[in-house]
mmCIF file as gemmi writes it, N, C-alpha and C atoms, coordinates in Angstrom:
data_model
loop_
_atom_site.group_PDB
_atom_site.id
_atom_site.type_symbol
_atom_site.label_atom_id
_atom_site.label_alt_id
_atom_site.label_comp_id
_atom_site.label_asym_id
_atom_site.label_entity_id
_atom_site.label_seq_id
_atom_site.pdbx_PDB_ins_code
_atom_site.Cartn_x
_atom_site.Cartn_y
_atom_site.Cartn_z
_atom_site.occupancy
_atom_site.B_iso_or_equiv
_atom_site.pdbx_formal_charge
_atom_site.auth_seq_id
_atom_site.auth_asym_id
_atom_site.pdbx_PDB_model_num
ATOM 1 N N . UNK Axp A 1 ? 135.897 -144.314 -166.441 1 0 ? 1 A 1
ATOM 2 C CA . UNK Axp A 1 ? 136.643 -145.393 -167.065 1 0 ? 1 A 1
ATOM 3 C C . UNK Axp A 1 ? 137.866 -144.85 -167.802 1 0 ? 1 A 1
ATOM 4 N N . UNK Axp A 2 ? 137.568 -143.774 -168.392 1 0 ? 2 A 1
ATOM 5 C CA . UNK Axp A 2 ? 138.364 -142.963 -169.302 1 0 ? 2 A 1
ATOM 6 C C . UNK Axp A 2 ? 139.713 -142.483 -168.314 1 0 ? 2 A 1
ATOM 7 N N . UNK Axp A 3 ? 139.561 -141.982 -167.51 1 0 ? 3 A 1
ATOM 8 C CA . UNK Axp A 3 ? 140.251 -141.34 -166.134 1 0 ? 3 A 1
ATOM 9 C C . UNK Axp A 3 ? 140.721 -142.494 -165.099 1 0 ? 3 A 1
ATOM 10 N N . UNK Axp A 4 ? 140.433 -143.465 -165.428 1 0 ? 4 A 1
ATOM 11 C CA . UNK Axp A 4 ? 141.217 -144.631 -164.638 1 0 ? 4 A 1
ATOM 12 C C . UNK Axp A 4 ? 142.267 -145.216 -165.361 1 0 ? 4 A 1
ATOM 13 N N . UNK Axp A 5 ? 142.013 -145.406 -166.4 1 0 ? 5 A 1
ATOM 14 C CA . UNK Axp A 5 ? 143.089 -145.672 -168.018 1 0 ? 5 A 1
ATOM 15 C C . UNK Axp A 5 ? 144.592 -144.43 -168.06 1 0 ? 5 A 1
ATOM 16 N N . UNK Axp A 6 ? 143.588 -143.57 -167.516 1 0 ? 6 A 1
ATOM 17 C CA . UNK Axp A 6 ? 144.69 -142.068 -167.756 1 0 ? 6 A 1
ATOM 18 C C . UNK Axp A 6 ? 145.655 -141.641 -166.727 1 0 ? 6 A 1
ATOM 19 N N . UNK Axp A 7 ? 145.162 -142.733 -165.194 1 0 ? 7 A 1
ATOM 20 C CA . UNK Axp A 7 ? 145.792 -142.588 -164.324 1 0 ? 7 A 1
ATOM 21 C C . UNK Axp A 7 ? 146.221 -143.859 -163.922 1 0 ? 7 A 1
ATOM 22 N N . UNK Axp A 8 ? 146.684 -144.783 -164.951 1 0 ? 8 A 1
ATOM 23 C CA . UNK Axp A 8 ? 147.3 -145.751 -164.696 1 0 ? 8 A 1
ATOM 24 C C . UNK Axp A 8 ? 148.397 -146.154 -165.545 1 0 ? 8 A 1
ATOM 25 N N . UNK Axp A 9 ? 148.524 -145.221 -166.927 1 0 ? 9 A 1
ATOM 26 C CA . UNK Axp A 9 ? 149.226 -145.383 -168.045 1 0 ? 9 A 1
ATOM 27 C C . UNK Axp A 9 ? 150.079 -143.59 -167.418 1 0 ? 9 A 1
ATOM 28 N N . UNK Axp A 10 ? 149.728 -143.03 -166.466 1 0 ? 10 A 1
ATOM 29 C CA . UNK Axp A 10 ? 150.961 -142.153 -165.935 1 0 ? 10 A 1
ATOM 30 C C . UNK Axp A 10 ? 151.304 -142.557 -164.658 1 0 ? 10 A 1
ATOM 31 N N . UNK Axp A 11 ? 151.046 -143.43 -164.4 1 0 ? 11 A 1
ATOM 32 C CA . UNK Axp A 11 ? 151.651 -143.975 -163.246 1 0 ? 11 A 1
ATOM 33 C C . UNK Axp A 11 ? 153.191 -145.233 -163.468 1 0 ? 11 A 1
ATOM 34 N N . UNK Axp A 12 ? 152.556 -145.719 -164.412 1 0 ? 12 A 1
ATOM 35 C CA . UNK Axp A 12 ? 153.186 -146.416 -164.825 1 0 ? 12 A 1
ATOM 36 C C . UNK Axp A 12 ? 154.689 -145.715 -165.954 1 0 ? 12 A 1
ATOM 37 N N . UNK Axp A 13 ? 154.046 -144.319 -166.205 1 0 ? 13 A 1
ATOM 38 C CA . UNK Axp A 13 ? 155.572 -143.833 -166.622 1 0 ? 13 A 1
ATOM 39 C C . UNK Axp A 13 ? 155.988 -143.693 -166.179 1 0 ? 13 A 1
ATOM 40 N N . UNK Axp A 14 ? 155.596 -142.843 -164.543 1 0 ? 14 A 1
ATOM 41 C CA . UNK Axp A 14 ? 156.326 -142.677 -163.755 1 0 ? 14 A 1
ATOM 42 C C . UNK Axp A 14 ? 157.454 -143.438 -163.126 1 0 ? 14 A 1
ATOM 43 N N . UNK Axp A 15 ? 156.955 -144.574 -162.914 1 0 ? 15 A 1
ATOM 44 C CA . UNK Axp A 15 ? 157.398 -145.578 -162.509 1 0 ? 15 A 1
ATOM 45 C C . UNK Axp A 15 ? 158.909 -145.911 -163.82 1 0 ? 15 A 1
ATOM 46 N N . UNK Axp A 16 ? 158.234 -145.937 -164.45 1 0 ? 16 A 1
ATOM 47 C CA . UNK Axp A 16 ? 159.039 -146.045 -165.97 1 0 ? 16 A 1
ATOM 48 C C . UNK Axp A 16 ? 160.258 -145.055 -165.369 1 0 ? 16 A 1
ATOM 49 N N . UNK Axp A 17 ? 160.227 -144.304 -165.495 1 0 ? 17 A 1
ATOM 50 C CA . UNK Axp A 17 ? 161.122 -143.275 -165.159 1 0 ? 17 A 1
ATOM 51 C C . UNK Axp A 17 ? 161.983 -143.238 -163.961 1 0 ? 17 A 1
ATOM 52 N N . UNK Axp A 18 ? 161.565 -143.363 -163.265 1 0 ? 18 A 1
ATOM 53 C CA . UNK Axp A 18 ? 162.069 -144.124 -161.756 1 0 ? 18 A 1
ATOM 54 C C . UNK Axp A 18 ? 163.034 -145.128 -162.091 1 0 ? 18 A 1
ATOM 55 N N . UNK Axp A 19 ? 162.185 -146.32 -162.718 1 0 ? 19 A 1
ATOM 56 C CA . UNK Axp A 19 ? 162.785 -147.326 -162.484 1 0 ? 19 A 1
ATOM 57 C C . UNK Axp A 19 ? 164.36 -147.035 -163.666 1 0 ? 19 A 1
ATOM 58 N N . UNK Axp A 20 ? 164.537 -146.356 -164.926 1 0 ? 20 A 1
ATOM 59 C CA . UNK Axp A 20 ? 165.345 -145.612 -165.567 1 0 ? 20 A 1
ATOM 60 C C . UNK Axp A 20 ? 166.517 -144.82 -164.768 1 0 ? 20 A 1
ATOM 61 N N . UNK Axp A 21 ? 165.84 -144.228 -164.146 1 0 ? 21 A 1
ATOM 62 C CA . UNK Axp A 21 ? 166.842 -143.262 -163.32 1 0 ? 21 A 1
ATOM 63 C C . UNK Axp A 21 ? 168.038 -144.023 -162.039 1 0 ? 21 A 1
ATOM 64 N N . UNK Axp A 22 ? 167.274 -145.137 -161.37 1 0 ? 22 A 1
ATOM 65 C CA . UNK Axp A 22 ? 167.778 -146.283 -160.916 1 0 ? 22 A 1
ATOM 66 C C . UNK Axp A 22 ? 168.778 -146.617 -161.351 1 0 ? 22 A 1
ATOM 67 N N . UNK Axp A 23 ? 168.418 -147.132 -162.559 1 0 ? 23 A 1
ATOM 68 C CA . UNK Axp A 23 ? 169.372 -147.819 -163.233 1 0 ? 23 A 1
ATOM 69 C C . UNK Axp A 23 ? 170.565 -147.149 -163.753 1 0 ? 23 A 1
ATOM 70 N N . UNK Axp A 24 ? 170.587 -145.836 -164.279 1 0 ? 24 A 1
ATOM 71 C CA . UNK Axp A 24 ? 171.748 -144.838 -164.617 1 0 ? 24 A 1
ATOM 72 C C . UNK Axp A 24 ? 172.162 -144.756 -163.178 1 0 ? 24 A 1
ATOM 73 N N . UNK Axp A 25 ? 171.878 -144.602 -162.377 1 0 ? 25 A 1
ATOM 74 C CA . UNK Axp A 25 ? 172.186 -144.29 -160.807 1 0 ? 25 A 1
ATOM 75 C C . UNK Axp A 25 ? 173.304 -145.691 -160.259 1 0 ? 25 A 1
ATOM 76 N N . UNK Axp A 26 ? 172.889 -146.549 -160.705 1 0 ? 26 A 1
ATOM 77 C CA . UNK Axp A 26 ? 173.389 -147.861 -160.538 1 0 ? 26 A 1
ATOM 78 C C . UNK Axp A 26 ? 174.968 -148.19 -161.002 1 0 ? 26 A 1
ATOM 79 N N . UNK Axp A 27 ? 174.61 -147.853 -162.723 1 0 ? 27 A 1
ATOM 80 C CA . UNK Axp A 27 ? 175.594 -147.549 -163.304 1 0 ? 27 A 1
ATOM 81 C C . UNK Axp A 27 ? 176.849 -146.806 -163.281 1 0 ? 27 A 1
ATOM 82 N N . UNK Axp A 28 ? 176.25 -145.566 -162.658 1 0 ? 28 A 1
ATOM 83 C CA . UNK Axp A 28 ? 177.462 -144.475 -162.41 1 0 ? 28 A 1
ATOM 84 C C . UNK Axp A 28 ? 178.314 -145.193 -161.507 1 0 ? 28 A 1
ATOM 85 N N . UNK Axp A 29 ? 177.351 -145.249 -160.368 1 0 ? 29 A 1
ATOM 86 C CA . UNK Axp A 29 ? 177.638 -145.875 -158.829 1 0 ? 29 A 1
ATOM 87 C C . UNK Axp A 29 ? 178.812 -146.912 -159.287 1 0 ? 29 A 1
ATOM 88 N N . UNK Axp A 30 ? 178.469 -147.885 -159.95 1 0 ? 30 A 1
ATOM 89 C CA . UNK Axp A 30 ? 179.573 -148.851 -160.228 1 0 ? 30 A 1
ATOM 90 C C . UNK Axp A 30 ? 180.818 -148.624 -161.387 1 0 ? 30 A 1
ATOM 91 N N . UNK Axp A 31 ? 180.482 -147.411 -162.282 1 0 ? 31 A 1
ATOM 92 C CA . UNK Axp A 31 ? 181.824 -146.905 -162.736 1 0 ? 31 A 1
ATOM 93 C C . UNK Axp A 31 ? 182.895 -146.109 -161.765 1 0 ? 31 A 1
ATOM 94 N N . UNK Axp A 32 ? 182.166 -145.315 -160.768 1 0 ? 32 A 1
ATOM 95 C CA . UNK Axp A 32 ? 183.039 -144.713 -160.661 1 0 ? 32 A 1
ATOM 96 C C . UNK Axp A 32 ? 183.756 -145.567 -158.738 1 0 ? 32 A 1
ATOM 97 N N . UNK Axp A 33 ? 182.879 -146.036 -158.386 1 0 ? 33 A 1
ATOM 98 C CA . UNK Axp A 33 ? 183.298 -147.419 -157.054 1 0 ? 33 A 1
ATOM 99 C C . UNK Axp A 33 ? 184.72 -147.873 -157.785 1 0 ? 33 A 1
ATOM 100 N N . UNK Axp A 34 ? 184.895 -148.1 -158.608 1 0 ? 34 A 1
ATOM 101 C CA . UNK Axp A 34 ? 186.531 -148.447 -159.184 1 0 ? 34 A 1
ATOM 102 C C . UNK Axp A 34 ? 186.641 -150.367 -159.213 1 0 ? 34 A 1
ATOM 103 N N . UNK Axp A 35 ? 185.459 -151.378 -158.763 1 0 ? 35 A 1
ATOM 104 C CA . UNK Axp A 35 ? 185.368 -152.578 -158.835 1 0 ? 35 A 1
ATOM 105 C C . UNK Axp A 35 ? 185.369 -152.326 -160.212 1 0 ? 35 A 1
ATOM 106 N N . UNK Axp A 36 ? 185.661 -153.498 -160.632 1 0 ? 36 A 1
ATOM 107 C CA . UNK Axp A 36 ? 185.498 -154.237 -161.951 1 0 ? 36 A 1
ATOM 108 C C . UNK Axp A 36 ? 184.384 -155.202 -162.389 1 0 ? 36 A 1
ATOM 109 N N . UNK Axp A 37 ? 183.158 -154.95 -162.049 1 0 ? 37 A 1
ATOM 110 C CA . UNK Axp A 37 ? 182.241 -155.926 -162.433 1 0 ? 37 A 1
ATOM 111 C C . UNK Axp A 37 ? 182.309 -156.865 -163.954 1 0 ? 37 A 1
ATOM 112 N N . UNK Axp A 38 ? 181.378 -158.084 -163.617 1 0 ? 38 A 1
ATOM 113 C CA . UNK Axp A 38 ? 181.954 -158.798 -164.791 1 0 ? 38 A 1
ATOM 114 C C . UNK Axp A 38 ? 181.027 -158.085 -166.619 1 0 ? 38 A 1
ATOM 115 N N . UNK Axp A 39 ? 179.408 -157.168 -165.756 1 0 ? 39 A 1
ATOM 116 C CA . UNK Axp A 39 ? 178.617 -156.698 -166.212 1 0 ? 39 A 1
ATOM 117 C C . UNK Axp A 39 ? 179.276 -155.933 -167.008 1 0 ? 39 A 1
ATOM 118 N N . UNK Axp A 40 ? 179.657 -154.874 -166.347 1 0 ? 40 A 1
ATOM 119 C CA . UNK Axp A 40 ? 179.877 -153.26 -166.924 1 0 ? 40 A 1
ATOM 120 C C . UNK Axp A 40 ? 181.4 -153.46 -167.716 1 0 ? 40 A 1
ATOM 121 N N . UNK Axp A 41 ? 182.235 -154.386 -167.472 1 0 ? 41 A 1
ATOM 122 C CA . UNK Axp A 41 ? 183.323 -154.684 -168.672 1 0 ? 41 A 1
ATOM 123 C C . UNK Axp A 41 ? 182.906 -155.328 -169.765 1 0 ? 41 A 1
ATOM 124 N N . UNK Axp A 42 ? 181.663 -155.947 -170.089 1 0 ? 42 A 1
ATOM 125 C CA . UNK Axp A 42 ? 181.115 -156.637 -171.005 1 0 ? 42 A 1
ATOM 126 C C . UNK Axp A 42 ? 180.738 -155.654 -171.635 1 0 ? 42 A 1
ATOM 127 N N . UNK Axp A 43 ? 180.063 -154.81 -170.787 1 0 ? 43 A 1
ATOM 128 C CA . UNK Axp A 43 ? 179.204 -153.699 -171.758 1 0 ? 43 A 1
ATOM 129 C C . UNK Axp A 43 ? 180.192 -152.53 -172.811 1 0 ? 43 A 1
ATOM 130 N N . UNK Axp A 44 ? 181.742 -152.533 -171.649 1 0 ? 44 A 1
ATOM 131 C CA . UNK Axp A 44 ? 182.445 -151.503 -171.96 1 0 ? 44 A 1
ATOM 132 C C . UNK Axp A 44 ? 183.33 -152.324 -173.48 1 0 ? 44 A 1
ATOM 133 N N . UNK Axp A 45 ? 183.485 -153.849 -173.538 1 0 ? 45 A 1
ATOM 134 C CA . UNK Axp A 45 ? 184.157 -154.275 -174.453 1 0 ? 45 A 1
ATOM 135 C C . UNK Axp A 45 ? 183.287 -153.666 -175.286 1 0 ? 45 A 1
ATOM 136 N N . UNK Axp A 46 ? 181.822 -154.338 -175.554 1 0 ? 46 A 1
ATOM 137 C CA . UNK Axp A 46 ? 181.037 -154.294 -176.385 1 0 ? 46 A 1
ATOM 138 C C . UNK Axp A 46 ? 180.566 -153.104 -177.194 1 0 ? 46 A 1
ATOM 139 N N . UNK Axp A 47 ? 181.008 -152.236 -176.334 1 0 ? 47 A 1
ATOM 140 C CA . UNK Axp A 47 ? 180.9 -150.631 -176.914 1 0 ? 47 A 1
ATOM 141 C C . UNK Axp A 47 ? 182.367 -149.815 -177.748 1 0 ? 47 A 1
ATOM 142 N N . UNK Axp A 48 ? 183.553 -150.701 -177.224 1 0 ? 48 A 1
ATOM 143 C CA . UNK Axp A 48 ? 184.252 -150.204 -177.701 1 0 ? 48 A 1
ATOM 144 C C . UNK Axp A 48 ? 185.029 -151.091 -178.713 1 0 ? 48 A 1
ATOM 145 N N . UNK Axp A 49 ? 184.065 -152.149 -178.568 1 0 ? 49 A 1
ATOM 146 C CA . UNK Axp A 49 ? 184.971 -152.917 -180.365 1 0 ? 49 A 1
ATOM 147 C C . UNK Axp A 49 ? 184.31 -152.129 -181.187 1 0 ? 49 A 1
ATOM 148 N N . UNK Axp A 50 ? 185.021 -152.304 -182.509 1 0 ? 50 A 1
ATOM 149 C CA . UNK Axp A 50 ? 183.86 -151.714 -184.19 1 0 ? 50 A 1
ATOM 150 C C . UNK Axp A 50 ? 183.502 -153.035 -184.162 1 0 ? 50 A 1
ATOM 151 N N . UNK Axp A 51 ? 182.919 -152.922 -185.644 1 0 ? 51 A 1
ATOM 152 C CA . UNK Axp A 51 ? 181.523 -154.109 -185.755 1 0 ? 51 A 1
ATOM 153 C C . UNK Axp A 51 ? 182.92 -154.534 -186.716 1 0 ? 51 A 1
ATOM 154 N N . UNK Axp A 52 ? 182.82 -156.146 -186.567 1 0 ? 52 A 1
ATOM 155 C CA . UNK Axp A 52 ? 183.336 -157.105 -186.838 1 0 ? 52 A 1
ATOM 156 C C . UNK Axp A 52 ? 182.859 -157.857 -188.45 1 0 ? 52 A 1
ATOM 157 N N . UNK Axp A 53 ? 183.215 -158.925 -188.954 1 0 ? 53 A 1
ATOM 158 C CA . UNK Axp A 53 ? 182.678 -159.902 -190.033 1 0 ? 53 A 1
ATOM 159 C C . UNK Axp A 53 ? 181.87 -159.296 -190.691 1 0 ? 53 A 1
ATOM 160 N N . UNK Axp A 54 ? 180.663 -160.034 -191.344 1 0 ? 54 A 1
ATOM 161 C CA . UNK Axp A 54 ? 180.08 -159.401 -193.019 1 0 ? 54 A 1
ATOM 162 C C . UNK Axp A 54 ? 180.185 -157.766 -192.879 1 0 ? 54 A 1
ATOM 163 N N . UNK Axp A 55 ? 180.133 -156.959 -192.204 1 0 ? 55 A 1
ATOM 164 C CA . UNK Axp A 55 ? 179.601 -155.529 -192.367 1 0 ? 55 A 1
ATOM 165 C C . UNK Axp A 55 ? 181.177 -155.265 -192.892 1 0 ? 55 A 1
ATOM 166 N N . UNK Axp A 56 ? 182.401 -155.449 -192.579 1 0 ? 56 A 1
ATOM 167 C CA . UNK Axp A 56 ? 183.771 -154.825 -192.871 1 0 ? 56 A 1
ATOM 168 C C . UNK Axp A 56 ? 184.217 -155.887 -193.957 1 0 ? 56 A 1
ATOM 169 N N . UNK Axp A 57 ? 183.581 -156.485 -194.05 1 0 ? 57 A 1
ATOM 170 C CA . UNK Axp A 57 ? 183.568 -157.339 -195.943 1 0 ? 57 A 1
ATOM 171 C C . UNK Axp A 57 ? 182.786 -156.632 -197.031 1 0 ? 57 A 1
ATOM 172 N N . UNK Axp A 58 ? 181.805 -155.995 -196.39 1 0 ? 58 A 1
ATOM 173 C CA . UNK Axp A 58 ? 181.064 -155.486 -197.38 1 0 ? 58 A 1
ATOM 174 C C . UNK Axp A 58 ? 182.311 -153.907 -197.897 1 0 ? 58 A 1
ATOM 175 N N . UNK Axp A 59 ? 182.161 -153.403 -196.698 1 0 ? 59 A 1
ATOM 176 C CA . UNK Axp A 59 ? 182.875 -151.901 -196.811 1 0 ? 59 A 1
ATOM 177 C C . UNK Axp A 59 ? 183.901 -152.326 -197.45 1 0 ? 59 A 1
ATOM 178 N N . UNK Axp A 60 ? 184.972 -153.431 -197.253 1 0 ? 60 A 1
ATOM 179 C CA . UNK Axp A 60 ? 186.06 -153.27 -198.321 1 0 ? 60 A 1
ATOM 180 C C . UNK Axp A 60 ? 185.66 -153.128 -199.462 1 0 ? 60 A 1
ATOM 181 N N . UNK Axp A 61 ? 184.742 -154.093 -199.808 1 0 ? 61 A 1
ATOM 182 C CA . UNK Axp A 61 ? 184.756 -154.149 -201.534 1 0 ? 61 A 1
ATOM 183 C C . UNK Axp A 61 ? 183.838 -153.006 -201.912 1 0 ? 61 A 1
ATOM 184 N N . UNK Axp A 62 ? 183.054 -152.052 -201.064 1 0 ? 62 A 1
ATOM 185 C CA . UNK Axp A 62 ? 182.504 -151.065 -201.134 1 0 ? 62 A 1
ATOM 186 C C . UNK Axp A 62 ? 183.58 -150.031 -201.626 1 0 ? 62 A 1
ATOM 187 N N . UNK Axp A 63 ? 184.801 -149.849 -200.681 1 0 ? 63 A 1
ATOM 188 C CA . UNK Axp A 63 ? 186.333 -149.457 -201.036 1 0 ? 63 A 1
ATOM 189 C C . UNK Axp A 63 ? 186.374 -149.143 -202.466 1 0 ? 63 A 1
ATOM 190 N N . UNK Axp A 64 ? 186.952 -150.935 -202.4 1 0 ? 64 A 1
ATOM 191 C CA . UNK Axp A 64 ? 187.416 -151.121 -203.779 1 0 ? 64 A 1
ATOM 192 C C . UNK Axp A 64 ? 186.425 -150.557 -204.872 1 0 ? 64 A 1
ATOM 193 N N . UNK Axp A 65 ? 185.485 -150.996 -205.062 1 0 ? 65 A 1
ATOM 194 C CA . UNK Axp A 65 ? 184.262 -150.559 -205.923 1 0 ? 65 A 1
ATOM 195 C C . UNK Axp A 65 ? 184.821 -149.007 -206.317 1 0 ? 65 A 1
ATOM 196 N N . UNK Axp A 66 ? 184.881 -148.584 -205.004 1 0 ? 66 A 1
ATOM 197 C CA . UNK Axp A 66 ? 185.311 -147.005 -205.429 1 0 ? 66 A 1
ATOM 198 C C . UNK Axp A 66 ? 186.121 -146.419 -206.173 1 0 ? 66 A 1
ATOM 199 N N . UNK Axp A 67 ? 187.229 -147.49 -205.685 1 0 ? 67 A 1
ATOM 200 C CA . UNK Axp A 67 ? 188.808 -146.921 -206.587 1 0 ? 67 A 1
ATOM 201 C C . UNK Axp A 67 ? 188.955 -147.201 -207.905 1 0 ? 67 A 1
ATOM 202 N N . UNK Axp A 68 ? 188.213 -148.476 -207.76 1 0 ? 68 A 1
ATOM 203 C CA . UNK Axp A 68 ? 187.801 -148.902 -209.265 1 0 ? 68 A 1
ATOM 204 C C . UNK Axp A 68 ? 187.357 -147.679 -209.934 1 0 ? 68 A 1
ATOM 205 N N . UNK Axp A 69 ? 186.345 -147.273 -209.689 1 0 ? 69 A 1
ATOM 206 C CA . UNK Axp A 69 ? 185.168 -146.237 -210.568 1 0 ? 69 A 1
ATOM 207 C C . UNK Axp A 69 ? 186.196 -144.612 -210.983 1 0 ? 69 A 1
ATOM 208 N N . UNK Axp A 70 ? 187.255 -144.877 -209.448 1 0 ? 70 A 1
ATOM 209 C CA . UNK Axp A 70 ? 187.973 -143.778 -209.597 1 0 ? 70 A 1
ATOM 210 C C . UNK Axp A 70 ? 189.205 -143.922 -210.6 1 0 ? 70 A 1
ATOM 211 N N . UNK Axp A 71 ? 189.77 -144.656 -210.704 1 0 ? 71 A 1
ATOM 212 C CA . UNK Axp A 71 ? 190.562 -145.231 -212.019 1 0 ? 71 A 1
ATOM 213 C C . UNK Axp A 71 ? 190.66 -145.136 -213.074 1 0 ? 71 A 1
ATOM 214 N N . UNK Axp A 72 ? 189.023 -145.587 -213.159 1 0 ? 72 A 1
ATOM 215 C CA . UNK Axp A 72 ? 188.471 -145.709 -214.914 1 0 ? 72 A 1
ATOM 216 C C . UNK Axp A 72 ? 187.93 -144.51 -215.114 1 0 ? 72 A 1
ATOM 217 N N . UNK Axp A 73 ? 187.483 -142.973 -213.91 1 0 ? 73 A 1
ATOM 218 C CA . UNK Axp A 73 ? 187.378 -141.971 -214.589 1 0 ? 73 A 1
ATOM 219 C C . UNK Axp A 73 ? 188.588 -141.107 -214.81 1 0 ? 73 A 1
ATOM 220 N N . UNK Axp A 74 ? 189.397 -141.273 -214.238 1 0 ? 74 A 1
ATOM 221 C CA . UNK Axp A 74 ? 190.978 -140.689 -214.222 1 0 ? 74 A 1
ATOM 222 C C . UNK Axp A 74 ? 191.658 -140.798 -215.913 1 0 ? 74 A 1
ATOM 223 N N . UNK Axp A 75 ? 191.186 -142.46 -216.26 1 0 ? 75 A 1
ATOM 224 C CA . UNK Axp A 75 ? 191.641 -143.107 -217.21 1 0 ? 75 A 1
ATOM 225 C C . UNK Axp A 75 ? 191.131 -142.18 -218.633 1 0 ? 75 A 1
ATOM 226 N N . UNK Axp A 76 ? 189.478 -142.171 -218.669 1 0 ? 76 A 1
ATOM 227 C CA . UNK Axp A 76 ? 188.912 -141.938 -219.491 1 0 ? 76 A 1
ATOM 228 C C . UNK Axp A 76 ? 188.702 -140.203 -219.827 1 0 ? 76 A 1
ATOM 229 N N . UNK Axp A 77 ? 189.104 -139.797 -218.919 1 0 ? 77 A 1
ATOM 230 C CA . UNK Axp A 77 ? 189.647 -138.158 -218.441 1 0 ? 77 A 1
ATOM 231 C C . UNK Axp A 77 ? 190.258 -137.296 -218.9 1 0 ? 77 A 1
């Protein structure tokens, strides 16, 4: 029972792995084919914007916070 569990949870990595390797295989295949899929430009926007709204609201005033702190020790200095 033990050994049927053990040869079905490495089969299934295998497979895992396979089916992984596929897919990078896929990928290349269609970067370097020179089409423009509608997929792999989605993926390529999506990787090459920065992160947008609350996160670059926070960092400004994260910024500011700073210069502030840097100011008032300059000041008090």
């Amino acid at each position: 029972m033990e050994s049927n569990r053990l040869i079905i949870a490495a089969l299934l990595f295998i497979l895992l792995i396979i089916g992984s390797n596929f897919v990078m295989y896929a990928i290349a295949r269609g970067a370097t084919k020179g089409g423009d899929s509608r997929w792999l430009s989605a993926l390529r926007n999506s990787l090459s914007k920065p992160m947008e709204g609350s996160s670059s609201k926070s960092m400004d005033e994260l910024h500011n916070k700073i210069k502030d702190l840097e100011n008032n020790n300059k000041e008090a200095g």
